[in-house]
C-alpha positions as CSV (number, residue, x, y, z in Angstrom):
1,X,0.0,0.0,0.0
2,X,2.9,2.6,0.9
3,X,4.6,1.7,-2.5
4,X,1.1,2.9,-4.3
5,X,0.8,5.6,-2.4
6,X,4.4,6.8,-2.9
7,X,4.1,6.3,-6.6
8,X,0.1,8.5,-6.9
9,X,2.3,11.0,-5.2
10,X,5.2,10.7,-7.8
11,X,2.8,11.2,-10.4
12,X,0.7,13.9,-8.8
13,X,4.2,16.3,-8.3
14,X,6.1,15.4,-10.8
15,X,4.8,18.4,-13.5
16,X,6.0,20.7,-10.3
17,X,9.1,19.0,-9.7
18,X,9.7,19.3,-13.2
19,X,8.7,23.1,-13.1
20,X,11.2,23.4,-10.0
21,X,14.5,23.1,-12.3
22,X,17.2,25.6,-11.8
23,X,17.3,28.3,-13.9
24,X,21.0,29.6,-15.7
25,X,22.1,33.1,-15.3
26,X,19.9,34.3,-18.3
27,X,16.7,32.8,-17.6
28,X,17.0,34.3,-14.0
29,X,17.6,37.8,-15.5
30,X,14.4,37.5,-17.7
31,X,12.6,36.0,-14.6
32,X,13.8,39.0,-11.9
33,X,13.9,41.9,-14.6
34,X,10.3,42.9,-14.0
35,X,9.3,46.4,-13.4
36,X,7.1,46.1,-10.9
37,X,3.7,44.6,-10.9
38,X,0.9,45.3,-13.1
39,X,-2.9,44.2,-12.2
40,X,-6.2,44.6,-13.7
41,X,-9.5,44.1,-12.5
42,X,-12.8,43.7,-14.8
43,X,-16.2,43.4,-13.4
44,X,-18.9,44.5,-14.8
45,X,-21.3,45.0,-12.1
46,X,-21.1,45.7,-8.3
47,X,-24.2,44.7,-6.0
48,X,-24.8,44.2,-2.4
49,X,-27.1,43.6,-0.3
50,X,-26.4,45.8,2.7
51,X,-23.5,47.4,4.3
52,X,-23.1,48.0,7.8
53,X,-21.2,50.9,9.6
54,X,-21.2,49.6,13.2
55,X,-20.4,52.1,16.4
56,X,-19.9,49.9,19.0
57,X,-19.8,52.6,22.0
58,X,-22.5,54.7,21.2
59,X,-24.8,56.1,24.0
60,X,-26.7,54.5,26.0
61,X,-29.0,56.9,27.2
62,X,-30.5,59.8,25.6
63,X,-29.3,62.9,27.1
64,X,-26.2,64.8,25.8
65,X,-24.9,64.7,29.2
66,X,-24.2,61.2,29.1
67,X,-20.9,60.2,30.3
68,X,-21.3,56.2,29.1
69,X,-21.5,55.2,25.8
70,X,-22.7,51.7,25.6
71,X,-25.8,51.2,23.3
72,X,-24.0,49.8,19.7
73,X,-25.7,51.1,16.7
74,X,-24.9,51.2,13.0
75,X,-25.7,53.1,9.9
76,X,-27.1,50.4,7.0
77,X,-27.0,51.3,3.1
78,X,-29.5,48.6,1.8
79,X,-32.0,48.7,-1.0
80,X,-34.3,51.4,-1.3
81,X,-38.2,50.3,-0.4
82,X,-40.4,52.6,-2.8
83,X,-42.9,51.0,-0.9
84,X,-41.9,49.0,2.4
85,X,-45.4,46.7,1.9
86,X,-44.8,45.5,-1.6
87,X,-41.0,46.0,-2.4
88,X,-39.2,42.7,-4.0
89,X,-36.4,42.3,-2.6
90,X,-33.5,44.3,-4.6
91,X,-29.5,44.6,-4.3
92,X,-28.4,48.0,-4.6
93,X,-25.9,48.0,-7.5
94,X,-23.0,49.7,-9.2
95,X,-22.9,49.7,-13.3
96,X,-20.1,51.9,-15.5
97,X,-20.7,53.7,-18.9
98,X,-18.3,54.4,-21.0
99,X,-18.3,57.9,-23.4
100,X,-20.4,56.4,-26.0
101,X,-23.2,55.9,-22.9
102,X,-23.1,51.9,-23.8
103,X,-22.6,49.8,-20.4
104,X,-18.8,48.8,-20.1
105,X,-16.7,46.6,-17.1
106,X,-15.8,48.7,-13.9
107,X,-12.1,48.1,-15.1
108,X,-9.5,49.3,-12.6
109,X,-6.2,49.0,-13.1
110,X,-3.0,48.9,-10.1
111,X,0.3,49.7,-10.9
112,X,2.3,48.5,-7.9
113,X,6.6,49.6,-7.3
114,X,8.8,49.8,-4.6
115,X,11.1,52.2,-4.3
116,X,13.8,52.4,-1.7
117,X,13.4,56.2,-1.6
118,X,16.9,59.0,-1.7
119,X,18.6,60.8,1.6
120,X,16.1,61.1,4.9
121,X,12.9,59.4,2.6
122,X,13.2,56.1,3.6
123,X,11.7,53.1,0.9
124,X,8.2,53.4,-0.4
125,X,5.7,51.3,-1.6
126,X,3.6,53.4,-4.5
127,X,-0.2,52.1,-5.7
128,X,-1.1,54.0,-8.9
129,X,-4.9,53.3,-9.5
130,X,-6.4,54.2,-12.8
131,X,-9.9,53.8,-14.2
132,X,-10.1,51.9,-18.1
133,X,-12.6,53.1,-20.1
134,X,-15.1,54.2,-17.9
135,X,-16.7,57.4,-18.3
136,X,-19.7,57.2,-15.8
137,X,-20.7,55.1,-12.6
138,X,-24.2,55.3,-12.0
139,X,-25.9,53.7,-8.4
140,X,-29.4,52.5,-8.4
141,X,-31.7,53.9,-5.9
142,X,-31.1,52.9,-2.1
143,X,-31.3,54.8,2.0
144,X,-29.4,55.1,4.3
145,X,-30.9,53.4,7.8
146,X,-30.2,53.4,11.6
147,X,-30.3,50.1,13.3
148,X,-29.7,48.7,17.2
149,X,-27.3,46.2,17.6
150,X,-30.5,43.3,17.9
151,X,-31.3,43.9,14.6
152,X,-27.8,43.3,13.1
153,X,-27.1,40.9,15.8
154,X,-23.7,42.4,17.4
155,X,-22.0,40.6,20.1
156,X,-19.2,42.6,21.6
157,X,-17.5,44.2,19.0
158,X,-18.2,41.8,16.2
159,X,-20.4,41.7,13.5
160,X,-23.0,39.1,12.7
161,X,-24.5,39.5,9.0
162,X,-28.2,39.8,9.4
163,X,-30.6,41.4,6.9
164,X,-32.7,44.6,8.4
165,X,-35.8,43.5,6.6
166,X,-38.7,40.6,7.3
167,X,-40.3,38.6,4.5
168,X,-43.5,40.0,4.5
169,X,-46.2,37.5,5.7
170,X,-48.7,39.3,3.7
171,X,-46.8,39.1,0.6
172,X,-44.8,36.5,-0.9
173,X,-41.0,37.7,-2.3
174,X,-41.5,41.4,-0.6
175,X,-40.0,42.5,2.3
176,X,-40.8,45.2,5.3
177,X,-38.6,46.9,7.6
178,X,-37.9,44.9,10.8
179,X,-38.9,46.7,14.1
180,X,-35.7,49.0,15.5
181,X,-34.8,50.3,12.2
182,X,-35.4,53.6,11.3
183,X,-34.6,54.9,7.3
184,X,-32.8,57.9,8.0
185,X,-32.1,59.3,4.4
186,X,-33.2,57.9,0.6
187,X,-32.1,58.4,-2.7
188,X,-35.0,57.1,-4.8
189,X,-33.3,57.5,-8.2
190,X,-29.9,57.1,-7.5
191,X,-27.2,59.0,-8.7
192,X,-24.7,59.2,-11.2
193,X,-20.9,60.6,-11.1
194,X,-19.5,61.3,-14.6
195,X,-16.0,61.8,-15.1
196,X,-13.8,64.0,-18.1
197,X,-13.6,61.7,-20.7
198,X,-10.0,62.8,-21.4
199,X,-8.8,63.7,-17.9
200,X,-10.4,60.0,-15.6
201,X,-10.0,59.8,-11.6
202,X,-6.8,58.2,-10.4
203,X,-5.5,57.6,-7.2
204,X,-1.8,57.2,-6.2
205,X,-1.2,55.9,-2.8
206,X,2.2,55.9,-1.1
207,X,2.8,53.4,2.0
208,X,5.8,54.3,3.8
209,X,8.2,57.4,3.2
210,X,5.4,58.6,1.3
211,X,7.5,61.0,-0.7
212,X,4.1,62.6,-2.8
213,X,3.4,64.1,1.1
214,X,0.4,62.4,1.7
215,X,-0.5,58.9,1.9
216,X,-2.8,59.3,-1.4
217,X,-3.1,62.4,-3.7
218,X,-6.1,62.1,-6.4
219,X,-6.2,62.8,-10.3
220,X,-8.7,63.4,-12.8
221,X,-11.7,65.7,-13.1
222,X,-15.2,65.3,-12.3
223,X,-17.4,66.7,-14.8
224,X,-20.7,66.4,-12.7
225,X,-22.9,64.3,-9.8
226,X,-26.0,63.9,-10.4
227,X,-25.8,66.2,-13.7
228,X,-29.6,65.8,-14.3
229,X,-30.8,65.5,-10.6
230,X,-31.3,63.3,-7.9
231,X,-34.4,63.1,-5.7
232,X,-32.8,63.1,-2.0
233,X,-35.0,62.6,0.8
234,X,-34.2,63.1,4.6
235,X,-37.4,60.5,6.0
236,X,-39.0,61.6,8.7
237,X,-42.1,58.9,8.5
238,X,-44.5,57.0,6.5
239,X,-48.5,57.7,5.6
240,X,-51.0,55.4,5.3
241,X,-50.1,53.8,2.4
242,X,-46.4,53.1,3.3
243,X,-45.1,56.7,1.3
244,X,-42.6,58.4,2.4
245,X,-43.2,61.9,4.9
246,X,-40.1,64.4,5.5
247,X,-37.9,67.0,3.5
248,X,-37.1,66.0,-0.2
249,X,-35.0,68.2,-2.9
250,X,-33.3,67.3,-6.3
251,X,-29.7,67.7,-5.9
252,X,-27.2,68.7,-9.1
253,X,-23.7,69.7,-8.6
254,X,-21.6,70.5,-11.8
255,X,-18.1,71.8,-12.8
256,X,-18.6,75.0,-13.5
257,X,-16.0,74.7,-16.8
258,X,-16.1,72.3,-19.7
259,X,-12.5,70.9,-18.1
260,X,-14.3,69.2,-15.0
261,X,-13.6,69.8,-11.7
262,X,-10.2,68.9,-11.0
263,X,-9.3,66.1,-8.2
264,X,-5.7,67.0,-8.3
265,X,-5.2,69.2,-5.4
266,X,-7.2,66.4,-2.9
267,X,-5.6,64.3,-0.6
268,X,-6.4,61.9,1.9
269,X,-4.8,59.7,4.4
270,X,-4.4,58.3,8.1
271,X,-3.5,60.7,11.1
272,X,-1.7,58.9,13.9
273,X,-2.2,59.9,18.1
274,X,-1.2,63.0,18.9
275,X,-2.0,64.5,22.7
276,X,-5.6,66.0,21.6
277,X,-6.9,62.5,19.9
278,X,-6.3,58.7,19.3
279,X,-6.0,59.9,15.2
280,X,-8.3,60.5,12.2
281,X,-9.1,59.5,8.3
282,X,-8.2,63.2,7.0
283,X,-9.8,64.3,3.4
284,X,-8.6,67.7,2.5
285,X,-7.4,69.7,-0.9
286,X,-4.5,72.1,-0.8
287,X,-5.4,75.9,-2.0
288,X,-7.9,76.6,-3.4
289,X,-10.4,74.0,-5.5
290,X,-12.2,74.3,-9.0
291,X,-15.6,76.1,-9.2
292,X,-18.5,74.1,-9.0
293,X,-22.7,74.9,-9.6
294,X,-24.5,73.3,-7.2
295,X,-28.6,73.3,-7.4
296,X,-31.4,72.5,-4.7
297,X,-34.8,72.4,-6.7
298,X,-38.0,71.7,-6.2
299,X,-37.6,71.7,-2.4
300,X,-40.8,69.9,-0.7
301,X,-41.6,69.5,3.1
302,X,-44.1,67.0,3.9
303,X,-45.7,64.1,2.1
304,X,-44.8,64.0,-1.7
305,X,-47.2,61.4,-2.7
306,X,-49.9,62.7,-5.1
307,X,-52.5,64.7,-3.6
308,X,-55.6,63.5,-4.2
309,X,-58.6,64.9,-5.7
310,X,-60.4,65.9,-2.6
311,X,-59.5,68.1,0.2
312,X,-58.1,65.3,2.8
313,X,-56.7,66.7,6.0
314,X,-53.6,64.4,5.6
315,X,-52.0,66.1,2.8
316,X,-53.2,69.9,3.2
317,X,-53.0,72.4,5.8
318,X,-55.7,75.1,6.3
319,X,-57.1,74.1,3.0
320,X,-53.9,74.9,1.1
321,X,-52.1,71.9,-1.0
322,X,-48.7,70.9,-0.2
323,X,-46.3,71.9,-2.8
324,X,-42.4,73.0,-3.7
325,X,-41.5,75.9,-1.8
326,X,-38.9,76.8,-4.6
327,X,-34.9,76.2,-5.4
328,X,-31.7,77.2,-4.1
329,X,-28.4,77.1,-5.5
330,X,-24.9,78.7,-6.5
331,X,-22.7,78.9,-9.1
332,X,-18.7,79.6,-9.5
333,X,-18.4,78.4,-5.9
334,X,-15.3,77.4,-4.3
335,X,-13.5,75.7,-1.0
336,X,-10.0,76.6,0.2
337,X,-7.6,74.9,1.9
338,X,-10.4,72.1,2.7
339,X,-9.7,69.7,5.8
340,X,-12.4,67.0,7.2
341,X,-11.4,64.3,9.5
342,X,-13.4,61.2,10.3
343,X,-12.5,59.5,13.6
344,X,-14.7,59.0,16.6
345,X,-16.1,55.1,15.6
């Protein structure tokens, strides 16, 4: 029995053995002479179901003079329920365009080096990320929700996937909100970001010496988010039939110039202790940024459903119907010198 299983063995390595051979002086050159390494990715479409921002040390009683913070909570991106009683289930999801406005593969490619760096900057590892053909990412609708640490099933500081929606009982395939979750924010078209066509986001990161000056600087130009408008609502409730109450607008921010709004003075990276905090994610841009137009239209308080044809209490107020109170917006605006840091979680 040993001698058969000595001999399966044999057979089974022998293609590696045989790939295992020495290599002479010029095949190792060929073999070591890479310049760094070069890799793409190709999908072409991104979906989820839900993701979860936990805080495990939020408070646990509500009063702002609190002193412990124990009630875990999280903020969950998950589908967006037009209607909580009769929504099939949906995955959020993440499609590219390329500049003819056909659906194209989220390519990304990663150029990877390391550098050993000259005088006091020590060796560096530098990321280059770049973008293929894609001229557009667009986002189907979803909300933002807040959930207790029950509903995502959290048990210490780890993370247990559960789903914040129930089957419906009533409804075969549809889901409703479970109890303890509370949509915060919704998006009910989505949005769009579309980049310059000639000028695409990159991002080059720096690990190490980082001699750029910041762990990752950005490229590219954004020519507009949600160029034709997004519906944003911040959700306050729900009517009778399951529609959503609170304050809605249609967002649209665009470069202010045909060359996009350029990404290259952004930075971001990671801010170690220092005596004031325990460190931050920093985003910030150096000087002074591009000009943007950015529009708030059709701003509506209230229920947005249709109003129907008779004067019901529920959608009017001393006889008057609920309606847009009007837009806001600027144009040629700009930021300087730009710093946000995210810690605190």
């Amino acid at each position: 029995m040993m001698n058969k299983i000595i001999g399966c063995l044999s057979l089974l390595l022998s293609p590696f053995a045989m790939a295992m051979q020495p290599l002479d002086d010029q095949s190792l050159s060929v073999a070591t002479g890479q310049d760094g390494l070069n890799i793409g990715v190709n999908v072409s479409k991104v979906e989820f179901k839900q993701i979860a921002i936990i805080d495990t040390d939020g408070w646990d009683a509500n009063n702002v003079n609190a002193t412990e913070y124990r009630g875990r909570g999280a903020l969950v991106i998950a589908q967006n329920a037009n209607s909580l009683s009769n929504t099939a289930i949906n995955k959020p999801t993440i499609t590219a365009k390329n500049a003819s406005g056909a659906q194209t593969d989220l390519a990304l490619q990663a150029v990877i080096d390391i550098d050993k760096g000259t005088g006091a900057n020590g060796t560096f590892a530098n990321i280059a990320l770049s973008f293929g053909a894609v001229n557009e990412l667009i986002i189907s609708p979803f909300s933002i929700y807040a959930a207790n640490d029950s509903v995502l099933s959290t048990l210490g500081n780890s993370y247990i996937r559960s789903s914040i929606f129930d089957q419906n009982p009533a409804a075969p395939n549809t889901v409703i909100l479970k109890s303890n979750v509370k949509e915060l924010l919704r998006l009910q078209n989505g949005l769009n970001i579309k980049f310059v066509s000639t000028n695409q986001p990159t991002m080059n990161i720096q690990l190490g010496a980082a001699p750029q000056g910041k762990m990752i600087r950005f490229g590219g130009a954004i020519d507009s988010i949600c160029g034709v408008g997004c519906n944003i609502m911040l959700v306050s409730g729900y009517d009778g039939s399951n529609n959503p109450i609170g304050a809605s607008f249609n967002f649209q921010l665009k470069a202010s110039n045909s060359s996009g709004f350029s990404l290259s003075k952004f930075y971001a990276g990671i801010e170690g202790l220092s005596n004031t905090d325990k460190g931050a994610f920093v985003l910030g841009i150096d000087n002074k940024s591009d000009n943007v137009d950015l529009k708030l239209n059709n701003i509506q308080f209230g229920n947005t459903a249709a109003i129907p044809a008779t004067t019901d209490a529920a959608y009017r107020f001393n006889g008057l119907q609920n309606s847009a109170i009007g837009n806001i917006g600027f144009t040629q605006a700009s930021v300087t010198d730009l710093k946000v840091r995210i810690n605190g979680m």
